[in-house]
Structures are given as structure tokens and as C-alpha cells.
N, C-alpha and C positions, 0 to 999 in steps of 0.2 A: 196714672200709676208712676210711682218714682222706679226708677231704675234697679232701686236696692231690690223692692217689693219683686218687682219683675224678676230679676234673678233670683231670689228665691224662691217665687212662684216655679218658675223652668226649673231650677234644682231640684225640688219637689216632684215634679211629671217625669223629668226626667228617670229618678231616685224608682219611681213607679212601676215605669215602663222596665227600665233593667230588671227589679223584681220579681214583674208579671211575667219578664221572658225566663229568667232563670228558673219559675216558680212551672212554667210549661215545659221546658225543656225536661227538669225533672220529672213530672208526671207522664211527659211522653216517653224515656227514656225507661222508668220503671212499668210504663205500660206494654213498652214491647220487649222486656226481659221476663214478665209475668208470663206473656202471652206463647212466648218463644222459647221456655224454660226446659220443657217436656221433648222439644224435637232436635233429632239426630243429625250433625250436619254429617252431607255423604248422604248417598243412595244406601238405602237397608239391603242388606244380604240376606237370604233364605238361611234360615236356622235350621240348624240338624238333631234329631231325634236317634236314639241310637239303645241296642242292649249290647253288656259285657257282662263276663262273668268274671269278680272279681280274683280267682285263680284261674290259671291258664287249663282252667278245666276242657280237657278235647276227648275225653270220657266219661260215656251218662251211664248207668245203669237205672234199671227197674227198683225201685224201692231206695233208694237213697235221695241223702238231702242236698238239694244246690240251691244257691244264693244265685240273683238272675238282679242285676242292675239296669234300671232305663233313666237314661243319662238325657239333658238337652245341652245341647253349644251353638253359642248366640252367634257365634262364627263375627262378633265383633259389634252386634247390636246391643240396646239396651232395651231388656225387657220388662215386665213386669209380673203377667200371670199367665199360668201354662194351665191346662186341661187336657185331661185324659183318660181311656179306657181300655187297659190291657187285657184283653181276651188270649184264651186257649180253653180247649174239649174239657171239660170236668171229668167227663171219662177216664183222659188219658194222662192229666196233669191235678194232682192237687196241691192245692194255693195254699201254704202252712201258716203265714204270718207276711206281715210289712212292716219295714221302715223307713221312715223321709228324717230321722237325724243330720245327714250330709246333705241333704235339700237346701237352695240356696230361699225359698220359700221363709217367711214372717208369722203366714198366715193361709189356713187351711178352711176351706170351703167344704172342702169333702176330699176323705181318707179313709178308705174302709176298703176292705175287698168280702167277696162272695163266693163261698166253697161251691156252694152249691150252682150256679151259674159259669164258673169259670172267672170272674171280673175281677180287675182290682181298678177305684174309680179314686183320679186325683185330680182335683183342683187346687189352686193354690195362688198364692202370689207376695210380690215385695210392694213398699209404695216407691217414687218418685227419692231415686235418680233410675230406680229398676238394679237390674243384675247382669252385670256383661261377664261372658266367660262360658265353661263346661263346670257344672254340676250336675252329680245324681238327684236325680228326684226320688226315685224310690229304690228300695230293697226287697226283693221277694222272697222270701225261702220257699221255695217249690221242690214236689216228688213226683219223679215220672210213674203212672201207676201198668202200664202197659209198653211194649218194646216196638220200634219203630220209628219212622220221621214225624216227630211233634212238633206244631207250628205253634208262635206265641205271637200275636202280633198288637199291633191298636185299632182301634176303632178310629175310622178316616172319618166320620160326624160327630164323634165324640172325643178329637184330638184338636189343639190348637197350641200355636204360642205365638202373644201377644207383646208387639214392639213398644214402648216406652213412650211413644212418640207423641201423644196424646189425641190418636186415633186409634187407638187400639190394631194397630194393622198386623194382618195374619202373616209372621214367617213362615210357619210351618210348610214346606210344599209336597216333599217324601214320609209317609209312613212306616216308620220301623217294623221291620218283621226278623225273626232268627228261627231255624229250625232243629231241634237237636235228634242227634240219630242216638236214639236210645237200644242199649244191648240189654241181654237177660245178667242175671246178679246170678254170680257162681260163689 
């Protein structure tokens, strides 16, 4: 082989080799941004579950209307879908209506509540990057129908909220519960 031939033989492998390596380096480099896309750097923090009443309502009576929020905050994680089931006595609370308007939710699995049972059942969720922050999920219009300490709480099997992380890992660790001391309507 003449020399010329040679070196451009080598120029060539060479030419190849840079190629193959630039050509893997990318496919590695897009394969662990794919793969690593979904997770949170930092250890995940327990999310908090919570109700308020959107006015500084500190008086119930018998027969009247109150709006009853259950709020989640990622307390700094990124989530994606929350579930849940808000219980209280049909007896002594009736459930009038819901709204998830202020929900940070895209997408509803199920939205519905039950007079008759007491429930209001929500699923829900965003896709990928998720939802970091404090948003209401729901809105309740409830009436006390009886005077006393009424309990409203969730269902600890039928509550979750799910990290971002591409395990689905459970924040949730406390169950929301609020009690209202309801008087007689004069």
C-alpha cells in the first residue's frame, strides 16, 4: 500500500470511530435523560392533606349552607394523581353539590358524590412534569341537618397522593379529619 492510500484508509477509521463515539455518547446521554426525566432530585417530603372553609366561618348552624374545601400541598414535591373519599353521617350532614374548578387536576377518573351514603369520590390527575404546590381539589356545599360535633373526614384505603417520580410513591401519610360544632338556627 502506498502511503497516500494508507492515510486515507486511517482517515477514514479514524472519521468512524469519532462518529460511532459521538453517535453513543448521544444515545447514552438521551437514554438516561429519558429514563431520569420523571424523578425528583432530594428526598420526597410527606404531602399534606387538609380542609378549610373558604370564609372564616367559626359558626355552623342547623340548616344552613357551607362551602367545605379539601385542599392537598406537595409541601415541595411533584405530583401527579390524588385519590380520595370524603366521608361524614348522611344523617347529620347533607352533601348539596361539588366543585374541582380550582383543582390543579387535567383529568378526572371519577367526580361524583353520594347523598345517600355520605361520600364524595375523587380521582384525578396531571401528566408529567406533575403539580408542585397547594391546590383545592374539591368544593363541597354541605348542610348540617342535626346540632352537635360533626365529623368529616377521608377514607385512610381510599386516599392517596402520588409523587411524580415515576413510581408512583405514596406521600400521603396523615388523613384529614375537621369537626364542626354545630348550634340550633334561631
Amino acid at each position: 500500500m502506498s502511503p497516500k492510500r494508507l492515510s486515507a484508509s486511517v482517515r477514514r477509521w479514524r472519521l468512524r470511530f469519532i462518529m460511532g463515539g459521538v453517535i453513543f455518547l448521544a444515545l447514552f446521554v438521551s437514554g438516561y435523560l429519558l429514563i431520569n426525566r420523571d424523578r425528583q432530585h432530594g428526598p420526597l417530603k410527606p404531602a399534606g392533606m387538609y380542609f378549610t372553609f373558604p370564609s372564616a366561618t367559626k359558626n355552623f348552624y342547623v340548616d344552613q349552607e357551607y362551602s367545605l374545601q379539601l385542599h392537598v400541598d406537595t409541601k415541595g414535591n411533584s405530583i401527579n394523581a390524588v385519590q380520595t373519599v370524603v366521608t361524614m353521617k348522611p344523617s347529620e350532614i347533607e352533601i348539596l353539590g361539588i366543585s374541582t374548578q380550582s383543582s390543579f387536576c387535567s383529568f378526572y377518573l371519577e367526580n361524583s358524590f353520594d347523598t345517600i351514603r355520605g361520600e364524595v369520590h375523587l380521582a384525578c390527575g396531571t401528566p408529567t412534569p406533575g403539580y408542585n404546590g397547594d391546590s383545592t381539589l374539591i368544593v363541597m356545599r354541605i348542610r348540617p341537618k342535626i346540632t352537635g360535633d360533626l365529623s368529616i373526614g377521608v377514607d385512610k384505603d381510599s386516599t392517596s397522593v402520588l409523587a411524580n417520580d415515576g413510581k408512583a410513591t405514596e406521600l400521603l401519610h396523615d388523613m384529614p379529619s375537621i369537626t364542626l360544632s354545630v348550634k340550633p338556627t334561631f
